[in-house]
C-alpha positions as CSV (number, residue, x, y, z in Angstrom):
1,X,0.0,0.0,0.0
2,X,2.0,3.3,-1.0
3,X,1.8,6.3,1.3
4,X,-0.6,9.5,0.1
5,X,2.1,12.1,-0.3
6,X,1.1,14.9,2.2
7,X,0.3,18.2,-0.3
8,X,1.0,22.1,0.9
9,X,-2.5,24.2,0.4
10,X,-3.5,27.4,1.7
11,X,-6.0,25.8,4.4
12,X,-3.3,23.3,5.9
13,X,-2.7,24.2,9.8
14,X,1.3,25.2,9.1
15,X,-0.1,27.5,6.4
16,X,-2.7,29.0,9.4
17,X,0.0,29.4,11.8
18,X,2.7,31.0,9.6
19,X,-0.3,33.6,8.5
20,X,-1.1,34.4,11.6
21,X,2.8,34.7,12.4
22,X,3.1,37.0,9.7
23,X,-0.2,38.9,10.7
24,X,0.7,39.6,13.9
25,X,4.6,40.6,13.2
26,X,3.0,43.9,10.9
27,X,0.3,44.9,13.2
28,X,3.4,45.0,15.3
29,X,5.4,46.9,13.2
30,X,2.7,49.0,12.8
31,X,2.3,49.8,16.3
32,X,6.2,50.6,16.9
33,X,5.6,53.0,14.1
34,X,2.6,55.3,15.1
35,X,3.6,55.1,18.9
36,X,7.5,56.0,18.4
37,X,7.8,60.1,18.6
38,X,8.2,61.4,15.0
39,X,10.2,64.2,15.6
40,X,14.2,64.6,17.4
41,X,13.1,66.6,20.0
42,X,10.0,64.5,21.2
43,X,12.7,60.9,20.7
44,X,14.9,62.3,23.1
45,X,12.0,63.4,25.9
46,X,11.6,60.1,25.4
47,X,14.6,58.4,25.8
48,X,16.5,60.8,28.3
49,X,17.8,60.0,31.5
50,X,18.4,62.1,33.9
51,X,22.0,62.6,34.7
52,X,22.8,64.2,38.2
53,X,25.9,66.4,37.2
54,X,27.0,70.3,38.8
55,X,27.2,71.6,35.8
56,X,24.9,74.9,34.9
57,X,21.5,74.0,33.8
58,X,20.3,75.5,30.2
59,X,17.2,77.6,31.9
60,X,15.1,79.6,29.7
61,X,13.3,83.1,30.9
62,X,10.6,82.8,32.9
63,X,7.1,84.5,30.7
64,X,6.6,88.0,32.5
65,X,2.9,86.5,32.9
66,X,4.1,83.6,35.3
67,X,6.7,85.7,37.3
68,X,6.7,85.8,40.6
69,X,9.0,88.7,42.0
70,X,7.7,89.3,45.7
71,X,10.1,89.0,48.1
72,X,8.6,86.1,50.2
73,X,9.0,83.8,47.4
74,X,13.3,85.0,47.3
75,X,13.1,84.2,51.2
76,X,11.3,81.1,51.0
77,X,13.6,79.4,48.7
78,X,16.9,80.8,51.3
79,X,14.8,79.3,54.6
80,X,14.2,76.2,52.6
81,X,17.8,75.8,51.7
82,X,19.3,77.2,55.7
83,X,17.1,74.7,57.2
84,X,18.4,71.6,54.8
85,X,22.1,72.6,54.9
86,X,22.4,71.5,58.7
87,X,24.7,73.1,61.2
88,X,24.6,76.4,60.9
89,X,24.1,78.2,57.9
90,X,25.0,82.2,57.6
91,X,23.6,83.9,54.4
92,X,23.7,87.6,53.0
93,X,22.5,88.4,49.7
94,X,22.6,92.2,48.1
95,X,21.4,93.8,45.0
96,X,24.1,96.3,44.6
97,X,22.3,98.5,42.3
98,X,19.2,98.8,44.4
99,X,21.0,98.1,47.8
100,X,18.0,95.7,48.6
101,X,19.7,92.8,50.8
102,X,18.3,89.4,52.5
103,X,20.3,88.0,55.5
104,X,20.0,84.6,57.8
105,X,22.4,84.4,60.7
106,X,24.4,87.1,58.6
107,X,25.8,88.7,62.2
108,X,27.1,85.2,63.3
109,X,30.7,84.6,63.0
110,X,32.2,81.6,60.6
111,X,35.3,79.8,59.8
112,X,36.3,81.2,56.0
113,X,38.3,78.9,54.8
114,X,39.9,79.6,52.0
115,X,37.0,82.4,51.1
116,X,40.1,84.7,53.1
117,X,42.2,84.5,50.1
118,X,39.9,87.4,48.9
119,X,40.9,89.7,51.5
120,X,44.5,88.5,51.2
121,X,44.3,89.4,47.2
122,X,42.7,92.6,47.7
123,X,45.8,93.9,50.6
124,X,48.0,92.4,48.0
125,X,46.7,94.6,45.0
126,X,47.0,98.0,47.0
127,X,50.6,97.4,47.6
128,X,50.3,97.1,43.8
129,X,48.1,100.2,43.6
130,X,50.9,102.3,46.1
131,X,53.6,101.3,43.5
132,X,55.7,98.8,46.3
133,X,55.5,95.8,44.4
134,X,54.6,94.7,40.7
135,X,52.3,91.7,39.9
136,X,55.7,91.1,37.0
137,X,58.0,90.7,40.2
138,X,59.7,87.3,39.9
139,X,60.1,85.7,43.4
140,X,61.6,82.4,45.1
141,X,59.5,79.8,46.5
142,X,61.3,77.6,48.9
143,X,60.9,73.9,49.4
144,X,59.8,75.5,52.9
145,X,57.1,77.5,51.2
146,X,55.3,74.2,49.4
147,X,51.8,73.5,51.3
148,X,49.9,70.5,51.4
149,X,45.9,70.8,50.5
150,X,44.3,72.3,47.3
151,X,45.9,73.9,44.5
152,X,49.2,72.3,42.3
153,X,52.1,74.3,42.8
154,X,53.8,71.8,45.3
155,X,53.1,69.3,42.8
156,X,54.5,71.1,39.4
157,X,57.2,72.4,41.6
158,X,57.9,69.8,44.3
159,X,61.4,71.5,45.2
160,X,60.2,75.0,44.8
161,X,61.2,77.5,42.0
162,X,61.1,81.0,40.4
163,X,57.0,82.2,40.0
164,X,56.0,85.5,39.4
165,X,53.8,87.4,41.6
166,X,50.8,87.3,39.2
167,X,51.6,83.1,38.8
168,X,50.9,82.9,42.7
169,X,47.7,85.8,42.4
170,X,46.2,83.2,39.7
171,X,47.0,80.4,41.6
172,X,45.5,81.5,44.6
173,X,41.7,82.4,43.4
174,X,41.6,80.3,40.3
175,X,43.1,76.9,41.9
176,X,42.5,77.7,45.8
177,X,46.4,77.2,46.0
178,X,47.6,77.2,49.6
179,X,51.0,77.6,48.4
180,X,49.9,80.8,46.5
181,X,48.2,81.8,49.5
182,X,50.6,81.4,52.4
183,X,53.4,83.3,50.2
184,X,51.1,85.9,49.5
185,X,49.9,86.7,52.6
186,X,54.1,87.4,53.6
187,X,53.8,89.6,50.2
188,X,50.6,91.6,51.6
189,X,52.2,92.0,55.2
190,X,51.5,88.9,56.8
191,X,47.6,88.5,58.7
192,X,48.0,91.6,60.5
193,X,48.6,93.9,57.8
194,X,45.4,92.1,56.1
195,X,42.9,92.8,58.9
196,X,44.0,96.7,58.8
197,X,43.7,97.1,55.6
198,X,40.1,95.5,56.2
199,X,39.2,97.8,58.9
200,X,41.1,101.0,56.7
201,X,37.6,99.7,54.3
202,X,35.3,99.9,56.9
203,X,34.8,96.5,57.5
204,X,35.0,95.2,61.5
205,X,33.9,91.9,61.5
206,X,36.5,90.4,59.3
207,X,39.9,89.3,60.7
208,X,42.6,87.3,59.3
209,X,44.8,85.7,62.0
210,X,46.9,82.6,60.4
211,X,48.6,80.8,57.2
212,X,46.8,78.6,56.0
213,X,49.6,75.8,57.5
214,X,49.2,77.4,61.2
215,X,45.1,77.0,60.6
216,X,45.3,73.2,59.7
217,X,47.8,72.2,62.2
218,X,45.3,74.1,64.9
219,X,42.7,72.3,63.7
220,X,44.2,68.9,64.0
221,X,45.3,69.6,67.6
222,X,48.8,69.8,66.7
223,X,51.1,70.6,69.0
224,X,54.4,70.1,68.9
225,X,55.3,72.4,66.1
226,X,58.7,72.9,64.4
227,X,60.1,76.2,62.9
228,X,58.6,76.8,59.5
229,X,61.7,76.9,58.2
230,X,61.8,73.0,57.7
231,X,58.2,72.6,56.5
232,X,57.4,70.3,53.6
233,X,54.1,69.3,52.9
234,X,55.1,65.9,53.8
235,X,56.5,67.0,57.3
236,X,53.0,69.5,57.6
237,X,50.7,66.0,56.5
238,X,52.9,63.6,59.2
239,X,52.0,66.6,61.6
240,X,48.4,66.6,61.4
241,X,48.0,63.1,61.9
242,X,50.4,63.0,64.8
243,X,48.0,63.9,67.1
244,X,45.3,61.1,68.7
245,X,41.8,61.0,67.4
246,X,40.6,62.1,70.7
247,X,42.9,65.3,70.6
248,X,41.9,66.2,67.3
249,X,38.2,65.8,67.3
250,X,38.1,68.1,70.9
251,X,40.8,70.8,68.5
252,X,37.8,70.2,65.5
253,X,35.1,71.2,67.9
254,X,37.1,74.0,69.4
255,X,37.7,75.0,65.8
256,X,33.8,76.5,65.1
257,X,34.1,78.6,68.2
258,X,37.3,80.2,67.5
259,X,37.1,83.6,66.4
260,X,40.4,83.6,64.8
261,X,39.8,83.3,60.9
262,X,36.0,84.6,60.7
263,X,34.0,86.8,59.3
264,X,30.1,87.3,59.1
265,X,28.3,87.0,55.6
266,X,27.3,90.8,55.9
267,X,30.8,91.7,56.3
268,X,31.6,89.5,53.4
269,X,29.3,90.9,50.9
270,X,30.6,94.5,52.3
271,X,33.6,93.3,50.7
272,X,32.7,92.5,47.7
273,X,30.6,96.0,47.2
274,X,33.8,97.4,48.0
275,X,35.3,95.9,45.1
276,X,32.8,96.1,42.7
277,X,32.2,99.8,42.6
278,X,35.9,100.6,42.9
279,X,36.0,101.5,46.2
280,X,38.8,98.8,47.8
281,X,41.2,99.1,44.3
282,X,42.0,100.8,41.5
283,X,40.3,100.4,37.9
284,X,43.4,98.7,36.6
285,X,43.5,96.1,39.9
286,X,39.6,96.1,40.4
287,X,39.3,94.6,36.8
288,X,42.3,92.1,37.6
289,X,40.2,90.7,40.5
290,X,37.1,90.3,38.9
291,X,38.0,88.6,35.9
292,X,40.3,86.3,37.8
293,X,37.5,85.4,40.6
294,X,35.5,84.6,37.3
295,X,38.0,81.7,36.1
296,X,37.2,80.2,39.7
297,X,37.8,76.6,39.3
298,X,36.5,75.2,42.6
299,X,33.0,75.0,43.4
300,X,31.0,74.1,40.2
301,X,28.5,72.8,42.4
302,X,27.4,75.9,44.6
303,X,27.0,79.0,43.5
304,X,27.4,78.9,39.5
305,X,25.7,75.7,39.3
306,X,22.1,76.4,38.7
307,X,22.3,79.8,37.2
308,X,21.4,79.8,33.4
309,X,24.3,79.3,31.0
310,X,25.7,82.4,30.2
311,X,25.4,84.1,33.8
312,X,28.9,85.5,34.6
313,X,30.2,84.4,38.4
314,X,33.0,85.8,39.8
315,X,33.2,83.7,43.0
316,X,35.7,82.3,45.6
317,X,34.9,79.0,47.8
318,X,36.1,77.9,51.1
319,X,36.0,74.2,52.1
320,X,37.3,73.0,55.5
321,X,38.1,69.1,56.7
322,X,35.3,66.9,57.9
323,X,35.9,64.9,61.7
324,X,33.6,62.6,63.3
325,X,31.4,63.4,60.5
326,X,31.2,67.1,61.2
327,X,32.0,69.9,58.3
328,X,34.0,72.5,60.1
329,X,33.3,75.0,57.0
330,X,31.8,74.7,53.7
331,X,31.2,78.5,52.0
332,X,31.3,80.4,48.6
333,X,31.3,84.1,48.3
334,X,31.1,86.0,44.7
335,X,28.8,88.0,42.4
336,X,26.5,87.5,40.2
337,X,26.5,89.5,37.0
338,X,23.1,90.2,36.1
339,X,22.0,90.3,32.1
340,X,20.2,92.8,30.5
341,X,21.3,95.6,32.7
342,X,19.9,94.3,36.2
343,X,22.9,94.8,38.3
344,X,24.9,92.7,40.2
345,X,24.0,90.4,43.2
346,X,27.0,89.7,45.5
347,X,26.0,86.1,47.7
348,X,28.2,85.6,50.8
349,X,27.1,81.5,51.8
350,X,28.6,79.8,54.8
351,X,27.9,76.8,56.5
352,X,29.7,75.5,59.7
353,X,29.4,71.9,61.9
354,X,27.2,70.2,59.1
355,X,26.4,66.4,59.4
356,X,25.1,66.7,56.0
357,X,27.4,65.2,52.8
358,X,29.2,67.8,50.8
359,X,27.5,67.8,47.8
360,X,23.8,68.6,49.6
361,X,25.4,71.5,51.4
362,X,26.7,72.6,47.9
363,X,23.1,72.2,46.4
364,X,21.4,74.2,49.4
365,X,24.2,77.0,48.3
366,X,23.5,76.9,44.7
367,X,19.4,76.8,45.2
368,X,20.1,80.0,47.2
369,X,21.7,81.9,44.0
370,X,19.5,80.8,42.2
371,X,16.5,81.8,43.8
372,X,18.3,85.3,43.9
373,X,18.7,85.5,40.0
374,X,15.2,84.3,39.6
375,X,14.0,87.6,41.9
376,X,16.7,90.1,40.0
377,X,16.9,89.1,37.0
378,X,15.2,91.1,33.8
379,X,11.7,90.4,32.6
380,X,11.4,89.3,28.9
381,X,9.7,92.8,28.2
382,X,13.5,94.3,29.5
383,X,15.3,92.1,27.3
384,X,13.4,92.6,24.4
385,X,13.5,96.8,24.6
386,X,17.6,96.2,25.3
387,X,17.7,94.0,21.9
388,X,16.2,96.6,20.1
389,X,18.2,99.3,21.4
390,X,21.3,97.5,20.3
391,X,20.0,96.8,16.9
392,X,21.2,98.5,14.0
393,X,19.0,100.4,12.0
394,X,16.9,98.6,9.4
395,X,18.9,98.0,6.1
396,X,21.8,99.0,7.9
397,X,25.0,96.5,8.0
398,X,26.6,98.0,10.4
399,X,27.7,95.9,13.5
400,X,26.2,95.5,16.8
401,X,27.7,98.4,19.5
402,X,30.0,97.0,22.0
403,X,28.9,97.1,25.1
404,X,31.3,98.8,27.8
405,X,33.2,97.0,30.3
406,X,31.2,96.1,32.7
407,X,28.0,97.1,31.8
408,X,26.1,94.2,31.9
């Protein structure tokens, strides 16, 4: 008996199931198709993840129509951001145009880190000013002058060298370079001289005390201490851990009470007026510190982090050791440089004996400028009347006006 040879046909069960395959693959298709977004824009919303970085945010203007420029709202956001900072947290803000200010614990006293190297600069640049040094002057920096902490001159220069006077300036504010800092200070007339010429400005509750060395091995609870003529940032780190843990976290605690090395936020932003209308410095030395304090390279994360891209910051941080899981000091002080003619908004930020993790003290720092460029900054309708003004006429191919130094 031979075997019925099995024939394909439209209506055997593999030719069902291979239709239906095929059916369902293009109403899939189909459905990938109309449901994907069809433009760039609307793929990436829908693809993006969020990335948590420091970086300044791409903000656009807020409409006029959905403004909201009272007060309460600028003091809201700076209670929100004292009371999540931890410790204690000292802020003064001023609109130097309008004088209009905003202060929490602004009369209480803080460690200022390395925010003194702005007072240091600014008794350095009026011995400029008086013609008793040159920023050109070439000096020697000592194997004995090399610091330990932020900054990279004991590192590019681990047995000292020749620098010039404006190498060390740069280094100082753009790099936070204790080197830079402690020679300086000698340059400017050692602490002393720097608290006079603070108090010659009008400003009392500023004082600097030590070096930058002296402060760190204070804190640590050094204290056996050799001459300073043998230091080496390896001989300055063996020091600070010399001491027992029991030593140094009773010389950390000691540390937020001292009154050597403080300042108050209002005195601070005093400062920083000071400078900005030309009070503290000449023209030609006014404009050295500003543009140098805006190449800051420290801090991304506080106060030039949120601002919108383009927002000139011409800032200084401060950041102190952490023991037993207490910040001494975390602070930034600087200006920001309003557009469309608004002004300029100087931001004094300190924070002493936080629990919290650096980078949410940082955050609580940079909400606060925001918040402060939010209430100062120009409406749309101010922007748009400055465009026009700076528009050549119609037909005309003439360029833009330059704006003066300054101006915006």
């Amino acid at each position: 008996m031979s075997k019925r040879r099995m024939q394909w046909t439209p209506w055997a069960p593999q030719a069902r199931w291979a239709r239906c395959g095929v059916a369902l693959a293009l109403l899939f298709g189909v459905g990938l198709t109309l449901a994907r977004p069809q433009d760039a824009e609307a793929r990436a919303r829908r693809h993006r993840r969020y990335v948590r970085t420091w970086r300044p945010m791409q903000v656009p203007v807020v409409p006029d129509s959905l403004r909201d420029t009272t007060r309460t709202t600028l003091e809201a956001a700076v209670d929100r951001a004292v009371a999540q900072a931890g410790g204690t947290m000292g802020v003064a803000i001023v609109h130097l145009e309008s004088g209009e200010r905003l202060v929490r614990n602004a009369d209480q006293l803080f460690p200022m880190a390395s925010t003194y190297k702005v007072p240091i600069a600014v008794t350095m640049l009026r011995r400029v000013d008086r013609g008793e040094i040159t920023l050109g002057d070439t000096v020697l920096v000592r194997p004995s002058d090399l610091r330990t902490g932020s900054g990279r001159i004991s590192a590019r220069h681990p047995r000292g060298g020749h620098m010039t006077l404006h190498e060390l300036f740069r280094a100082m504010l753009v790099e936070s370079d204790n080197t830079a800092s402690d020679f300086l200070m000698r340059v400017a007339g050692g602490p002393d001289a720097v608290t006079t010429c603070m108090r010659d400005l009008g400003i009392r509750d500023l004082r600097v005390d030590r070096p930058e060395a002296r402060m760190a091995l204070d804190y640590y609870g050094t204290t056996e201490i050799p001459p300073d003529s043998i230091w080496s940032p390896s001989l300055l780190s063996q020091l600070m851990n010399s001491a027992p843990y029991s030593s140094r976290k009773a010389s950390a605690a000691a540390f937020l009470d001292d009154p050597r090395d403080t300042t108050t936020p209002v005195a601070m932003t005093d400062l920083l007026a000071r400078i900005w209308r030309g009070d503290a410095l000449s023209p030609a030395s006014t404009a050295l510190l500003i543009d140098t304090m805006q190449d800051c390279e420290t801090g991304p994360g506080r106060i030039p982090a949120l601002v919108p891209v383009g927002t000139r910051v011409a800032h200084k941080t401060g950041t102190w050791s952490s023991t037993g899981g207490i910040t001494a000091a975390l602070n930034d002080v600087g200006t920001l440089i309003l557009p469309g003619n608004c002004g300029h908004v100087m931001i004094a930020a300190f924070v002493k004996g936080s629990r919290r993790n650096n980078g949410r003290i940082e955050r609580c720092i940079a909400q606060i400028a925001r918040a402060a460029w939010d209430h100062w900054s120009p409406t749309q309708a101010q922007l748009a009347n400055e465009a026009l003004q700076l528009a050549p006429p119609r037909g005309s191919t003439a360029p833009l006006p330059e704006r003066e130094p300054g101006s915006e």
